[in-house]
N, C-alpha and C positions, 0 to 999 in steps of 0.2 A: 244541839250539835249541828242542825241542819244549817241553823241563822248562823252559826260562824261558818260554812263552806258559803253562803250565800255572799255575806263582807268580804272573802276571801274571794271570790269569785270575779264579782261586782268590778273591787279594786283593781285585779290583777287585767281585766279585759280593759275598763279603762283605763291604765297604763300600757298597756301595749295599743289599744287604739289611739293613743294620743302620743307616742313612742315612735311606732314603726314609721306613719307618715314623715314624719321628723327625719329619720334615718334615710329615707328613700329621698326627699326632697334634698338632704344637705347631700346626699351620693350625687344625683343630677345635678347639684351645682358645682359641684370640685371635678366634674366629668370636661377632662382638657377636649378642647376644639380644635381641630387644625385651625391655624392662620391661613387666609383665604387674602392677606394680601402678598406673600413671599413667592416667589417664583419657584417651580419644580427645579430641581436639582440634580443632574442625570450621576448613577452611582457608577457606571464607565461609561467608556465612549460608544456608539455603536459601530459595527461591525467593518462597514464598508471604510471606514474614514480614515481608519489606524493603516499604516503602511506596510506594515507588518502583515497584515491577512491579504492584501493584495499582490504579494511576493508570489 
């Protein structure tokens, strides 16, 4: 009984040591980057410019 929990063991660690790496490495690589050449984009105007708040 023992030597089968040992093959079961054995097996199951190296499948996850050779698994988990895999997993982590292809996550880091599908990990979007900002574009670092695209110009910021303002989401309104600011404050002062609109003629409206200077009423």
């Amino acid at each position: 009984m023992k030597r089968a929990h040992r093959k079961a063991h054995t097996r199951i660690w190296t499948v996850l040591g050779l698994l988990l790496p895999l997993v982590f490495i292809a996550i880091l690589a599908m990990r979007q980057s900002p574009p670092a050449d695209r110009p910021a984009v303002l989401i309104e105007a600011p404050a002062g410019s609109s003629g409206e708040a200077s009423q």
